[in-house]
C-alpha positions as CSV (number, residue, x, y, z in Angstrom):
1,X,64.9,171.0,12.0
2,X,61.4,171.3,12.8
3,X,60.2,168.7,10.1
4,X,62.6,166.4,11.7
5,X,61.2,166.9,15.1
6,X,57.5,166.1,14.0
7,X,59.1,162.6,12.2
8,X,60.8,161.4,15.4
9,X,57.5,163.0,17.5
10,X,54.8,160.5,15.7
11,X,57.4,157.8,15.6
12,X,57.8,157.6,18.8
13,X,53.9,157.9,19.1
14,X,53.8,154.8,16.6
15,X,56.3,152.9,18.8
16,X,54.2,153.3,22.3
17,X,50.9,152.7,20.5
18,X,52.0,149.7,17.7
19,X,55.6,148.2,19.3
20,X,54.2,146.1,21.8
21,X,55.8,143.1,20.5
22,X,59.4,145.1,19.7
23,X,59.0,145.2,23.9
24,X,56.7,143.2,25.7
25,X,58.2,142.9,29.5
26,X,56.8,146.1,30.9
27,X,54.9,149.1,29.9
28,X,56.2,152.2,28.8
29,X,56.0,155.0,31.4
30,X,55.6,158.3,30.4
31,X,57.2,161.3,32.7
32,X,56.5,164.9,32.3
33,X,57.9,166.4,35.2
34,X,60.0,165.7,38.5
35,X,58.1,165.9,41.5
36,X,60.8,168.5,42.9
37,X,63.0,170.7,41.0
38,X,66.4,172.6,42.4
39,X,68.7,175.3,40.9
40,X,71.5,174.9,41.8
41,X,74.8,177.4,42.2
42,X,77.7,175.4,42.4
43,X,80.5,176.0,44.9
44,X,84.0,175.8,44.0
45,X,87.2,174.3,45.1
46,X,90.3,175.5,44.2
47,X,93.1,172.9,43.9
48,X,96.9,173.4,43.7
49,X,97.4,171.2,41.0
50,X,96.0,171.3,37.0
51,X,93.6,169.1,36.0
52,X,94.2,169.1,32.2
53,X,92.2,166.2,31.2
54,X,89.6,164.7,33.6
55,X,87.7,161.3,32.5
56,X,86.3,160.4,35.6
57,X,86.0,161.4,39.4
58,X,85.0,159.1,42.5
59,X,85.5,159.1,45.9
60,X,87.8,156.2,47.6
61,X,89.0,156.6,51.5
62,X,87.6,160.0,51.8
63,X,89.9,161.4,48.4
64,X,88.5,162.5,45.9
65,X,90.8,160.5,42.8
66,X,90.5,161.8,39.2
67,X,91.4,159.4,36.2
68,X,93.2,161.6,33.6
69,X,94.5,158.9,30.8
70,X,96.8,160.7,29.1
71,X,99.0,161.3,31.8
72,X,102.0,158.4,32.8
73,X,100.6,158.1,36.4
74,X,97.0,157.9,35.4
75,X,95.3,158.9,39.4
76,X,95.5,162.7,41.0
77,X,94.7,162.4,43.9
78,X,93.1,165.4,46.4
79,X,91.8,166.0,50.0
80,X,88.1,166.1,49.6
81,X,87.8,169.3,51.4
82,X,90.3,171.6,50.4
83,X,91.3,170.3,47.2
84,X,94.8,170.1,48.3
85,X,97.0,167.7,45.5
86,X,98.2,164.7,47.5
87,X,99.6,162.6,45.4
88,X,99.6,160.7,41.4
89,X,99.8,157.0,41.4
90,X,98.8,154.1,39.2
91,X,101.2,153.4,36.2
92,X,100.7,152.8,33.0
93,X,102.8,149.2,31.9
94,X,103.2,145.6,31.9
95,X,103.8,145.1,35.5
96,X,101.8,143.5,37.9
97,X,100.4,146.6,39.3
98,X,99.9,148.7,36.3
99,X,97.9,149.3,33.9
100,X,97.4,148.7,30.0
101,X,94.3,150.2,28.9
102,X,91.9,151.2,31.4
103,X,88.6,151.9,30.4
104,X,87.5,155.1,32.4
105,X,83.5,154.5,33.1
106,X,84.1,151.1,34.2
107,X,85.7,152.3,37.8
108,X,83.6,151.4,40.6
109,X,84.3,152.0,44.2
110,X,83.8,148.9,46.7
111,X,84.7,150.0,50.2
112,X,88.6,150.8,50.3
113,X,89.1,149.2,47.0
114,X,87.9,149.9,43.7
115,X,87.4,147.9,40.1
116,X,88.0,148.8,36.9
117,X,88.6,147.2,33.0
118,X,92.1,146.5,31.6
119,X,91.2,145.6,28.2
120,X,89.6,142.5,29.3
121,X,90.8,142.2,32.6
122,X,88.4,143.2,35.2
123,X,91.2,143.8,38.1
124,X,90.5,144.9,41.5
125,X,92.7,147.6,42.8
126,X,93.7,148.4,46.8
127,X,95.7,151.8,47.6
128,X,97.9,151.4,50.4
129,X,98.6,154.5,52.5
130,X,101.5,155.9,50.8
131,X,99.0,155.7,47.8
132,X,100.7,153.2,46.3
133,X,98.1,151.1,43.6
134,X,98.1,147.1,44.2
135,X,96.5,144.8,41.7
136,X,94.8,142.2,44.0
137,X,92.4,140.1,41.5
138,X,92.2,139.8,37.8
139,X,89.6,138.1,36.0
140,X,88.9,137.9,32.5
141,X,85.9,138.6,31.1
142,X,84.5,138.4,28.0
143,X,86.7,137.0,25.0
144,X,85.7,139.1,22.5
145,X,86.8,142.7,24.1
146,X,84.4,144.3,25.7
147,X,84.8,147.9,24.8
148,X,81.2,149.2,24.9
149,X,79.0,149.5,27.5
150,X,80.8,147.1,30.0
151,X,79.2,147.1,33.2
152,X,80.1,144.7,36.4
153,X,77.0,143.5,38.1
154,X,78.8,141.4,40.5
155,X,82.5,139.7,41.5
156,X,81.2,136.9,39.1
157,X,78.8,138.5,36.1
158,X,79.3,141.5,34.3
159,X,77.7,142.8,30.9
160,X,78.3,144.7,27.8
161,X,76.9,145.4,24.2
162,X,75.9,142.0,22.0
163,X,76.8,143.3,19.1
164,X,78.9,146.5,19.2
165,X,82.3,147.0,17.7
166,X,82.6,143.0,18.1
167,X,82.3,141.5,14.8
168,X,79.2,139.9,15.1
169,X,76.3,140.0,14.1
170,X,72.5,140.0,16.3
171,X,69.1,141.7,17.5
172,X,69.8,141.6,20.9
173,X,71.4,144.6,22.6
174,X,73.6,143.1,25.7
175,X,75.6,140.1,25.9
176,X,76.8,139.3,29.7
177,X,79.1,136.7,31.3
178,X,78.9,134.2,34.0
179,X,82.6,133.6,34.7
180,X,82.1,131.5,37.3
181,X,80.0,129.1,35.0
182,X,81.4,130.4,32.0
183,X,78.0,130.7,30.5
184,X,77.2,133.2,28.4
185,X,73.8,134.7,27.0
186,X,72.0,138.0,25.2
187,X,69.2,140.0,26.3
188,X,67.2,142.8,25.5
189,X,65.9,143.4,22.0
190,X,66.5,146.9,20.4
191,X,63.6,149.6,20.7
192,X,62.5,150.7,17.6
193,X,62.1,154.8,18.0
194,X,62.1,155.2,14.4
195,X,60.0,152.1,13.3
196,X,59.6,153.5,9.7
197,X,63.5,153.5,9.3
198,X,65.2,149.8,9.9
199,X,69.5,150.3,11.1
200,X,71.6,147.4,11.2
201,X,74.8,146.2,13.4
202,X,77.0,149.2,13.9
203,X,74.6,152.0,12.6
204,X,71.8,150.6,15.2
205,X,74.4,150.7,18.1
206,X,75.0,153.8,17.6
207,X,71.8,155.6,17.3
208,X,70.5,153.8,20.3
209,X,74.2,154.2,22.4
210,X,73.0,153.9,26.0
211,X,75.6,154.2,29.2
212,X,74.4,151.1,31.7
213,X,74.9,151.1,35.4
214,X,74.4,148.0,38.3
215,X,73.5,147.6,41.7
216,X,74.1,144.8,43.6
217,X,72.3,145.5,46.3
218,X,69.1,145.2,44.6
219,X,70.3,142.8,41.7
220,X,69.6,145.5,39.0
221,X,70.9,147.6,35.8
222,X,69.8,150.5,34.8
223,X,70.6,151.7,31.0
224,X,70.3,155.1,29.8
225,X,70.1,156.2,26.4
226,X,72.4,159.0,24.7
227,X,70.2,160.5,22.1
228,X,66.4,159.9,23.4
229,X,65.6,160.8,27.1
230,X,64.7,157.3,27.3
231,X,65.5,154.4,29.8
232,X,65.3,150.4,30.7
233,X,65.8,148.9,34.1
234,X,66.5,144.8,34.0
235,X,67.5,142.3,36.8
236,X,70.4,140.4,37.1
237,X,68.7,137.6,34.9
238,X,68.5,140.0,32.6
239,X,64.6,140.3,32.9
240,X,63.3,143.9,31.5
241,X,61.5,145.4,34.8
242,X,60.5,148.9,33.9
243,X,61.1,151.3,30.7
244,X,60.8,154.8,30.7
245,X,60.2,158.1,28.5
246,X,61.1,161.3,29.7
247,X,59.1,163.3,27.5
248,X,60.3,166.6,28.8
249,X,61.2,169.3,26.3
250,X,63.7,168.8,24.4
251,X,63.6,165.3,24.5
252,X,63.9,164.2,20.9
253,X,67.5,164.4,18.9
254,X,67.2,166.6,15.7
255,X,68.9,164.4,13.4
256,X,69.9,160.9,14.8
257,X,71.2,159.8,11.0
258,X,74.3,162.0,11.0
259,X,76.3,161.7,14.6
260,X,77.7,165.0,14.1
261,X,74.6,166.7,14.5
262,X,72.6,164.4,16.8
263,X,71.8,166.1,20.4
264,X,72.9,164.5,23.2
265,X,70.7,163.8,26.0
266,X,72.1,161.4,28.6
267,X,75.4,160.5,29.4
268,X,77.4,157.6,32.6
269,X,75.4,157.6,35.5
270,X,75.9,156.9,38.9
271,X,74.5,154.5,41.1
272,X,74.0,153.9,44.7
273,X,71.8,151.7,46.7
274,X,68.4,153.8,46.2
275,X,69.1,156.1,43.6
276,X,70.4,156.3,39.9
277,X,71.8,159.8,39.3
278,X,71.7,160.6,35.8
279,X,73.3,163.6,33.9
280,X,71.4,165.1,31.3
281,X,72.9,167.5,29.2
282,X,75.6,169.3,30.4
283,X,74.0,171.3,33.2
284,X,71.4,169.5,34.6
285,X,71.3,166.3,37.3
286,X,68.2,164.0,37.1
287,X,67.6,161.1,40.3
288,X,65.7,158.4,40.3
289,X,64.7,155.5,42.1
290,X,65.1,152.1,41.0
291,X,60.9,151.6,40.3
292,X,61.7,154.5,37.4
293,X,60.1,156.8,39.3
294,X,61.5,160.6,39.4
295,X,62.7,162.2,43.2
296,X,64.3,165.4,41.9
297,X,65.8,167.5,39.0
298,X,69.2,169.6,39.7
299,X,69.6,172.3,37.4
300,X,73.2,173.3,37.4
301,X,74.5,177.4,36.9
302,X,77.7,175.8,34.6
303,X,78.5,172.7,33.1
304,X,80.6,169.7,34.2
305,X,82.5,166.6,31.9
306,X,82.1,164.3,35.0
307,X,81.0,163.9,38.3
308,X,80.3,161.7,41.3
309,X,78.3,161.1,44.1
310,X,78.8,161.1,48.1
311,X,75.6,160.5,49.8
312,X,77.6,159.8,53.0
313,X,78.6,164.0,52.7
314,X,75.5,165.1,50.7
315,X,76.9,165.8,48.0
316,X,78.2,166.0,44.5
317,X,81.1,166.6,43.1
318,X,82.0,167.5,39.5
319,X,85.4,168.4,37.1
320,X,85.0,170.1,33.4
321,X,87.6,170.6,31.0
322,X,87.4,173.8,30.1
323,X,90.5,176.5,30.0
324,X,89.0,178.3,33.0
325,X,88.5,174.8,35.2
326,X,92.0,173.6,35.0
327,X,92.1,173.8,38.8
328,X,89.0,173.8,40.3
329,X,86.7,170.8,41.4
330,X,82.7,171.8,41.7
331,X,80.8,170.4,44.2
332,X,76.5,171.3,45.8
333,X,75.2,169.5,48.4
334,X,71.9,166.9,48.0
335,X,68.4,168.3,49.2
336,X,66.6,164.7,48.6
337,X,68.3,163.0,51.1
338,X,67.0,162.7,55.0
């Protein structure tokens, strides 16, 4: 375990000292430590309904909504206080207003509406007040489907992975869309952690998996990667602006050749107009700015599957899927913010 450590330590020493041509656009920032750091004891809130199988939380009209796929009305729905069950909605179907195959980590709140991807569909969904779900717009996107790593940007351009569970076949790590011109291009070539090891098509994917997240107001994605506490920031032209290391112990995965023992570092995170709020392991909640530069570490007393953010209340809120969090929603309120 230790041998493999030291292999992946002086690789990654190789890479910043030798792969300046592997990634050229920006310098490689190196972070040690957050300039604040919080422990945090999470406050509960009990709900009146089970939560069996949570994908994703967010916050739309002042709810709190949780995606659970598996179930035939795919939205609970609960006061954002008391955790009282209001309703389920959205339906899974061919109809005009449900849903085939929604992709969890593609939802994204926009004022009273929020967006998500059917298969290749990006639709755009408004709740009325009986909480009845209303398909509004539907675009398609890519051709080939976009399964891994989509991300919208904006109404009109949205990205996901070149060369990922598609069939074909390139050194470039995201393909994105221009539906309005129908133009589409790749960006972004690999990094190369393990330059003394060379990974092709699916294997490369996987071993450098990231999660990436926009932000329209400042033109900017943000991709972070699930086995190496590593991440890239890129505008909308798809122009690599900053890339950064977090070497903070542990920060290396033990064995990135066989999946079932790699560590994961980094999973989906959130973003809102000045901050990127990343999860990092299961217990711990790491914000940044959009320069790359670290504001604050949250270190949580019990884990979470997935969470949210309301800046507007200060806070966070989380669900886990454990036997003991069937009906409880976690929340802790944000000290960074004025």
């Amino acid at each position: 375990m230790k041998t493999n450590k030291l292999i992946l330590f002086f690789a990654l020493l190789g890479f910043m000292a030798c792969k300046k041509t592997v990634i050229s656009e920006p310098d490689l920032t190196i972070v040690t430590e957050f300039p604040m750091k919080k422990e945090v004891n999470v406050s509960v809130i009990k709900t009146d309904s089970v939560i069996l199988a949570p994908e994703k939380i967010f916050i739309l009209n002042n709810r709190i909504w949780i995606y659970q796929g598996k179930n035939n009305k795919v939205f609970d729905v609960f006061d954002l206080l008391t955790g009282r069950h209001l309703y389920s909605t959205g339906t899974k179907g061919q109809g005009p207003n449900d849903f085939i195959y929604p992709l969890a980590n593609t939802i994204t709140v926009e004022s009273d509406e929020f967006t998500l991807l059917d298969i290749n569909v990006i639709k755009t969904v408004r709740v009325d007040t009986l909480g009845h779900t209303e398909t509004v717009d539907a675009k398609k996107t890519f051709d080939l489907l976009p399964v891994n790593g989509f991300v919208k940007l904006n109404d009109t351009i949205f990205c996901a992975f070149a060369d990922c569970a598609t069939g074909t076949v390139g050194d470039y790590e995201y393909r994105q869309k221009n539906i309005s011109t129908d133009n589409e291009s790749k960006f972004s070539p690999y990094p190369e952690f393990l330059s003394d090891r060379k990974f092709e098509v699916e294997q490369r994917c996987q071993i450098y998996y990231k999660y990436p997240v926009g932000n329209p107001h400042k033109n900017k994605m943000a991709t972070f990667y699930g086995f190496f506490k590593f991440f890239r920031i890129y505008d909308y032209d798809g122009i690599m602006e900053k890339q950064v290391f977090v070497k903070i112990p542990p920060y290396l995965s033990d064995n990135v050749d066989d999946w079932k023992k790699r560590e994961v570092y980094y999973g989906p995170p959130f973003a809102t107009k000045d901050y990127i709020y990343a999860p990092c392991g299961a217990g711990e909640i790491q914000v940044w700015d959009w320069q790359g530069k670290p504001i604050i570490q949250y270190s949580l007393n019990r884990r979470f599957y997935t969470f949210t953010v309301s800046e507007q209340h200060k806070k966070i809120f989380m669900v886990s899927a454990g036997e003991d969090d069937l009906d409880k929603i976690y929340t802790f309120d944000l000290v960074h913010l004025p």
